[in-house]
ZAMARGU-4260 file (C-alpha; in steps of 0.2 Angstrom, whole numbers, plus 5000, padded with zeros to 4 digits):
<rodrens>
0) 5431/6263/5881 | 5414/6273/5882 | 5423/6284/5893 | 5437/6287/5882 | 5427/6289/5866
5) 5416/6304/5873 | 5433/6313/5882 | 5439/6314/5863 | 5422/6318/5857 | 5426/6333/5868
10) 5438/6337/5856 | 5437/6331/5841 | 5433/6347/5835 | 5449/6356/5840 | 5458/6344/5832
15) 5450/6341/5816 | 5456/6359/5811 | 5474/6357/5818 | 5483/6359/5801 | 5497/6346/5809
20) 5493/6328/5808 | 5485/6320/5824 | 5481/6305/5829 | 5473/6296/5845 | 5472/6277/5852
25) 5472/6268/5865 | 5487/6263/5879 | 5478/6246/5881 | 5487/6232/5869 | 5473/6233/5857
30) 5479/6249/5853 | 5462/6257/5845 | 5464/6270/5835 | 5451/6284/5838 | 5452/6297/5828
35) 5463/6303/5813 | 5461/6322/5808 | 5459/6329/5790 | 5478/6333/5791 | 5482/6317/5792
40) 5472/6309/5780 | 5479/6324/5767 | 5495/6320/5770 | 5496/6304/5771 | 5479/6298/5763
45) 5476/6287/5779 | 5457/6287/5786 | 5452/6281/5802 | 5444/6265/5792 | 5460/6261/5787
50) 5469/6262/5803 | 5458/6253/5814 | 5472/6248/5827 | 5492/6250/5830 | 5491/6231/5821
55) 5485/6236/5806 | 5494/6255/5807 | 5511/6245/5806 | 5505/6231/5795 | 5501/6247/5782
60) 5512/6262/5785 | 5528/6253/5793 | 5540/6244/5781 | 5544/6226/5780 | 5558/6219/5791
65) 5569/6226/5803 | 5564/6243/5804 | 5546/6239/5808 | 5553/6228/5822 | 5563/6242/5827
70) 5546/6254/5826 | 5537/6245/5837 | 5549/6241/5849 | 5555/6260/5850 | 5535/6263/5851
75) 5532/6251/5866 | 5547/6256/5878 | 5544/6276/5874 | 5525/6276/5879 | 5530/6264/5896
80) 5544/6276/5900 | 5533/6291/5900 | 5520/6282/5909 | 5533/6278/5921 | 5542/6296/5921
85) 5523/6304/5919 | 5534/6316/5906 | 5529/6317/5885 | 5541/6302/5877 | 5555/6308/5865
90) 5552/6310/5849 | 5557/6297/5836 | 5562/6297/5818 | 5557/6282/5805 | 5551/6279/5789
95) 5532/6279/5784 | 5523/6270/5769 | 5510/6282/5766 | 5492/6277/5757 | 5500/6280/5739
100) 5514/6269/5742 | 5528/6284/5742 | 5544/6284/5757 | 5539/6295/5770 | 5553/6301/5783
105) 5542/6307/5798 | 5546/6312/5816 | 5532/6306/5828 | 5529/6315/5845 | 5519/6302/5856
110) 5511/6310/5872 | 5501/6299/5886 | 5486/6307/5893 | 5471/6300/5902 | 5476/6281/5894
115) 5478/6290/5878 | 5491/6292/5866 | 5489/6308/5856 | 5503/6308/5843 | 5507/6320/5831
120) 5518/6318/5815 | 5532/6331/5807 | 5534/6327/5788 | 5554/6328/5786 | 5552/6320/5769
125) 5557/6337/5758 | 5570/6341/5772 | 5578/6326/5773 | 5577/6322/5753 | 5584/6343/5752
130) 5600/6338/5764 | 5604/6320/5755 | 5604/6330/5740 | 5616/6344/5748 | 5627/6330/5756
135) 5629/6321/5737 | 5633/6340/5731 | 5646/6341/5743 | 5651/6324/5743 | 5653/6328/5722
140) 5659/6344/5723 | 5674/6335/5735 | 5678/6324/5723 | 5679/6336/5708 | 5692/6347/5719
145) 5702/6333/5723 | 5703/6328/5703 | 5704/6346/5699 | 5720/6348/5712 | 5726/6331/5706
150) 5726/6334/5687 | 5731/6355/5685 | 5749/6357/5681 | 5754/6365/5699 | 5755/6356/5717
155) 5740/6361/5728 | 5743/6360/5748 | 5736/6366/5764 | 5748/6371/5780 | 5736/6374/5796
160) 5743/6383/5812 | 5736/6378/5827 | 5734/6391/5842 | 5750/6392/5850 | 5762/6385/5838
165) 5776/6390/5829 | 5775/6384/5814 | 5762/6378/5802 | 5760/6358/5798 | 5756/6350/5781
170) 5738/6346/5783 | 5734/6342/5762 | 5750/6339/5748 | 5743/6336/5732 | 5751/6318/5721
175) 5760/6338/5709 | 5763/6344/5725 | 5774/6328/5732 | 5782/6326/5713 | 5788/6342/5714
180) 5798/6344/5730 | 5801/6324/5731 | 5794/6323/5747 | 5786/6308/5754 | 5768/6313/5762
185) 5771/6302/5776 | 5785/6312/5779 | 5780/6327/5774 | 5765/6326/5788 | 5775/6323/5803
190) 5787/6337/5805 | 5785/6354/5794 | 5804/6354/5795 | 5805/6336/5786 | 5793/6346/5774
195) 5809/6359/5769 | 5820/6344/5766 | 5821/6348/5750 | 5827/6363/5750 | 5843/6368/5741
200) 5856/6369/5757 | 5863/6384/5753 | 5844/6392/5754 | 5836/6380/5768 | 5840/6394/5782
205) 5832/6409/5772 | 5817/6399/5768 | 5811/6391/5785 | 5814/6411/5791 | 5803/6416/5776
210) 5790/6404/5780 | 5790/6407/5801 | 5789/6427/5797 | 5773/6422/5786 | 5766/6410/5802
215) 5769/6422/5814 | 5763/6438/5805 | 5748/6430/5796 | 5749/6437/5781 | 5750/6432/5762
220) 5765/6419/5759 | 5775/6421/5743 | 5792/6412/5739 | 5805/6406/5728 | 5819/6394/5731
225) 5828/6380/5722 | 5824/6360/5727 | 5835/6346/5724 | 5826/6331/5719 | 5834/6315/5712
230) 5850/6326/5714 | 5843/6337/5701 | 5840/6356/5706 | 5824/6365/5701 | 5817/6380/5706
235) 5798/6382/5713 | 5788/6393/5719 | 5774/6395/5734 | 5762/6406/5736 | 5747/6405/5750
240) 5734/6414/5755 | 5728/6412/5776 | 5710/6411/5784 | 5706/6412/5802 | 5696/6398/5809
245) 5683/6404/5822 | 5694/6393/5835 | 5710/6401/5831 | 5717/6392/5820 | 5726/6399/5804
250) 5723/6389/5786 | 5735/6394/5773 | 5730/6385/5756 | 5741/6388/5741 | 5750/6382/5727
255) 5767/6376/5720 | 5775/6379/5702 | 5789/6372/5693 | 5800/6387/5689 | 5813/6377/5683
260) 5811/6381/5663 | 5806/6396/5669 | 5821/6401/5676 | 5834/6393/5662 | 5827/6402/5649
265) 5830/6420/5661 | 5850/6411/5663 | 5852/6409/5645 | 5842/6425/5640 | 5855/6435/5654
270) 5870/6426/5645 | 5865/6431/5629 | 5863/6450/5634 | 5880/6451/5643 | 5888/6443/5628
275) 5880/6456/5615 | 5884/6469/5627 | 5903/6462/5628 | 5902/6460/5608 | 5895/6479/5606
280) 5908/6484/5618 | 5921/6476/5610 | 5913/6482/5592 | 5912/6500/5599 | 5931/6499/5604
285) 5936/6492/5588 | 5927/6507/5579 | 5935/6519/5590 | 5953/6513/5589 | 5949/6513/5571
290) 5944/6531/5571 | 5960/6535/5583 | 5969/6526/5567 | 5962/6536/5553 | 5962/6552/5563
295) 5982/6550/5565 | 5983/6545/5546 | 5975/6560/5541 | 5983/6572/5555 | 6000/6571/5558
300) 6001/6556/5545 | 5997/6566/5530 | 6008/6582/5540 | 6022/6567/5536 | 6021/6564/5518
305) 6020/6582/5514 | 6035/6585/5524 | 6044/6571/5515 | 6040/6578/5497 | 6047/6595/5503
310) 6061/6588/5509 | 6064/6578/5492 | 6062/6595/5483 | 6073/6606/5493 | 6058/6617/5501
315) 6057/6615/5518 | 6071/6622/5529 | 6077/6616/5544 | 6066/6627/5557 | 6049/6623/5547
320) 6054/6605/5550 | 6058/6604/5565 | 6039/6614/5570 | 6031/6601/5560 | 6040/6588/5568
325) 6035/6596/5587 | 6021/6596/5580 | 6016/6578/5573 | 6025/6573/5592 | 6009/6582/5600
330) 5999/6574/5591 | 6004/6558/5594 | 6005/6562/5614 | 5987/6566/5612 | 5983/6551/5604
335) 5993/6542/5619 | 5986/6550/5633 | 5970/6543/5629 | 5972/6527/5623 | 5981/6525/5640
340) 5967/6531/5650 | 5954/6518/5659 | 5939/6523/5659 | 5937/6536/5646 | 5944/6549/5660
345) 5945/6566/5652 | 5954/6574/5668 | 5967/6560/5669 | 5970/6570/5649 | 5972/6585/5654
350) 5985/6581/5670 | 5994/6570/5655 | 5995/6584/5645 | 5999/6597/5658 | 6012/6585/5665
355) 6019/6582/5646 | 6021/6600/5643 | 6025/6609/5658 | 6043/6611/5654 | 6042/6616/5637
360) 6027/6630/5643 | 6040/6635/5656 | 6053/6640/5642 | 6042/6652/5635 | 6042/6663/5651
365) 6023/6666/5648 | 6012/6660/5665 | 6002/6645/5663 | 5987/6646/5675 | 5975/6630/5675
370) 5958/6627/5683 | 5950/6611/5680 | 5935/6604/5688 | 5929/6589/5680 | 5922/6580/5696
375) 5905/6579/5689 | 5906/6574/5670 | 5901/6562/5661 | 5913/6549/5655 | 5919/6553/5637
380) 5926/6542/5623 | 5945/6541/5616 | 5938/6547/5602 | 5931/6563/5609 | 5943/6565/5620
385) 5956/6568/5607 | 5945/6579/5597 | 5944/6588/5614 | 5963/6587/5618 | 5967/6596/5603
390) 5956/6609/5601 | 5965/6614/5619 | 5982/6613/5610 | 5980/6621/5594 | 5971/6636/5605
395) 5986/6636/5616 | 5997/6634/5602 | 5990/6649/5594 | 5992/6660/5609 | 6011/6657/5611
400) 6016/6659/5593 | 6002/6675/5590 | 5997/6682/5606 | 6013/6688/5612 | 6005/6684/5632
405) 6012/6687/5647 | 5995/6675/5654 | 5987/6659/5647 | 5972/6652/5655 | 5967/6636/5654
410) 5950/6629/5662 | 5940/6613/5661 | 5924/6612/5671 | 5905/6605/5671 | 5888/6613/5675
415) 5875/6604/5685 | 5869/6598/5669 | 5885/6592/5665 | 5888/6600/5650 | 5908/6603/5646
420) 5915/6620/5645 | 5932/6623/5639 | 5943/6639/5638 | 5959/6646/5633 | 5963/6664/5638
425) 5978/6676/5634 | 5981/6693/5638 | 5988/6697/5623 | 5986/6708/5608 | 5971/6700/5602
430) 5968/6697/5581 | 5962/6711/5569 | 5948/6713/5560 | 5939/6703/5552 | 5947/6687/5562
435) 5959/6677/5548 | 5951/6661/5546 | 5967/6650/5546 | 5971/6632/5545 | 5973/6631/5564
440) 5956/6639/5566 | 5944/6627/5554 | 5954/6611/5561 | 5945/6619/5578 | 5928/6622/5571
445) 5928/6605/5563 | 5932/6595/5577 | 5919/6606/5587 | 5905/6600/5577 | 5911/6582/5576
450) 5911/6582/5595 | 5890/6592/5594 | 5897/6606/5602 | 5898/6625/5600 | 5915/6634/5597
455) 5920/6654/5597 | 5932/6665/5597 | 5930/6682/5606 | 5942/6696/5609 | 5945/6697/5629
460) 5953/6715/5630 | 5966/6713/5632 | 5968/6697/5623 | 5960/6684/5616 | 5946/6670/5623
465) 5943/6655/5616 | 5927/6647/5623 | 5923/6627/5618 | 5903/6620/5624 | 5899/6603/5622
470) 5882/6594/5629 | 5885/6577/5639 | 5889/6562/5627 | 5872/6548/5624 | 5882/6536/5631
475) 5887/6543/5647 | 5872/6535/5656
</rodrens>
């Protein structure tokens, strides 16, 4: 032992400043314990008075029980495998008692040398006290997302790709997740195609493509579909968001939402529109029949009764009645024509009237020339129509009695902007100045402005032109 004691006098200084706890004894089974150094005692509060031997080290620092049998037993087979090997024994992890009374979790590093053991001891306490407190974070910070995803109002699930696949499995399906597509986990699990079982048949096909697009594309996943469960439909939808794993492998995590209310409230809102545009539609017909109704009363209707009280007083001959009645018969042709006509066609009036009058315009012996191009208009009501229709007729009607034409014009066309231009040209004789403002001539101005538009009446040398603008209608959109 003499021996021994002056080799670690040799360095005891060395040691005694090593900031890392050291200690020295001896390999025979008394187990001396030479020297301690002042890191030790520091961070342990161990002298080398209080741990005379490896007896009394383990009756002091080592618990009680099973794990100071397992010290010493670990201590024992370690130092005779490296005497054995002549290699430093592996490091062992076990818990201390240090001088103060406080849990110590240390690693010790034995190494045999000239029938010594020099071991050195790494304090893992802070680390070890740091990761449990990390582990119990993670542990609570598990257990609130699983509550979190088990009491929100949407279903939460995780579909994983692995490398090679086709398609995604069902790795996570929160208790929402499962209420909401009525799928059994178990089975949901097993096959990613049992996972769509739900799916309404008639959108099954769409979705499993929606969803292999999303798998083989990588990219964002967002859906809607309808689900039968309990023979009930509702609608849901998915929407996931993917991470690449360092292996490969492809996470989408996402969520699922009832839709269901959602989507009745959009069915009955639609219903509701298309019924208050059915009920405006039939509102606005029903106005406009009863405008065709007043404008007949007060047109040829009124002609009517004042030809009646002529008749009753003896002042109206034969040939002024039978104008007025030529007359009223126009009138209600116009009416007709577009009462007739689907879709508000203001061509389809004009080849009405042109049809309806052809043989009559014949019999005059004055040429009848027409160019109408009404491709691109807007779609105008009965009601303007009419107004339209006679404004036509009453300027025709004035150039037959007055203009004494050998050629009438009649044109019907629409500018890029789709604004309506009329015109009825004669060759005629034209009308002195100032122009006569007639009956014939304010119905026209009248009817002009009802309809927005701008009337005139120009000479045409020879002849008369009379020109008819109107801007396209609000409600040709």
């Amino acid at each position: 032992m003499t021996d021994h004691k002056q080799w670690v006098a040799t360095y005891i200084d060395l040691f005694s400043e090593l900031p890392i706890p050291i200690s020295i004894a001896s390999l025979e089974k008394s187990g001396e314990v030479f020297f301690v150094n002042r890191a030790l005692t520091e961070a342990f509060g161990y002298t080398l008075e209080d741990l005379p031997n490896l007896d009394e080290f383990a009756r002091l620092a080592l618990p009680k029980g099973p794990s100071r049998l397992e010290a010493m037993a670990w201590w024992t087979e370690a130092l005779t495998q490296a005497i054995q090997q002549g290699a430093p024994a592996k490091p062992k992890e076990f818990l201390l008692i240090d001088r103060w009374g406080q849990d110590r979790q240390l690693v010790v590093h034995p190494t045999v040398t000239h029938g010594l053991v020099i071991s050195a001891f790494q304090d893992k306490t802070e680390q070890r006290s740091t990761e449990r407190a990390l582990e119990s974070a993670e542990q609570r910070l598990k257990e609130e997302a699983y509550l979190l995803t088990e009491n929100i109002p949407v279903g939460t699930y995780t579909m994983v790709l692995e490398p090679g696949a086709d398609l995604a499995n069902f790795r996570f399906m929160s208790t929402r997740f499962l209420e909401l597509t009525g799928l059994s986990r178990e089975e949901a699990e097993s096959d990613p195609l049992k996972g769509f079982a739900c799916v309404h048949p008639d959108d099954y096909d769409e979705w499993v493509a929606l969803n292999a697009k999303t798998f083989a594309e990588r990219v964002p996943f967002y859906g809607e579909t309808r689900v039968i469960v309990d023979g009930e439909v509702r609608w849901i939808s998915a929407e996931s968001i993917p991470r690449e794993l360092d292996d490969g492998t492809v996470v989408w995590e996402g969520v699922l939402m009832d839709l269901s209310r959602q989507k009745k409230a959009e069915a009955s809102a639609k219903a509701m529109q298309e019924e208050l545009l059915q009920s405006t539609a039939r509102q606005s017909r029903l106005q406009e029949r009863e405008a065709l109704l007043q404008d007949m009363h007060d047109g040829f209707g009124s002609q009517l009764i004042i030809a009646k009280q002529a008749l009753e007083h003896g002042t109206l001959d034969q040939n002024a009645l039978s104008e007025l009645l030529d007359q009223c018969l126009a009138d209600l042709h116009l009416l007709a024509d577009t009462l007739e006509i689907t879709g508000s066609s203001l061509n389809q009036a004009l080849a009405n009237f042109r049809h309806r009058t052809r043989q009559r315009l014949q019999a005059t012996g004055i040429a009848i020339h027409w160019d109408v191009a009404l491709e691109r208009c807007p779609a105008f009501s009965s009601r303007q129509q009419v107004q339209v229709m006679r404004i036509i007729q009453e300027a025709l009607t004035n150039a037959l009695r007055h203009a004494n034409a050998n050629n009438i014009s009649i044109g019907a066309r629409c500018d890029p902007h789709r604004y309506l231009h009329i015109e009825v040209i004669d060759d005629g004789v034209g009308f002195g100045e100032p122009l006569r403002a007639g009956r014939g001539l304010a119905n026209m101005k009248k009817r002009a402005a009802e309809l927005g538009g701008e009337l005139s009446i120009e000479p045409n040398t020879p002849g008369t032109a009379v020109k008819l603008t109107i801007q396209p209608p609000a409600t040709s959109e």
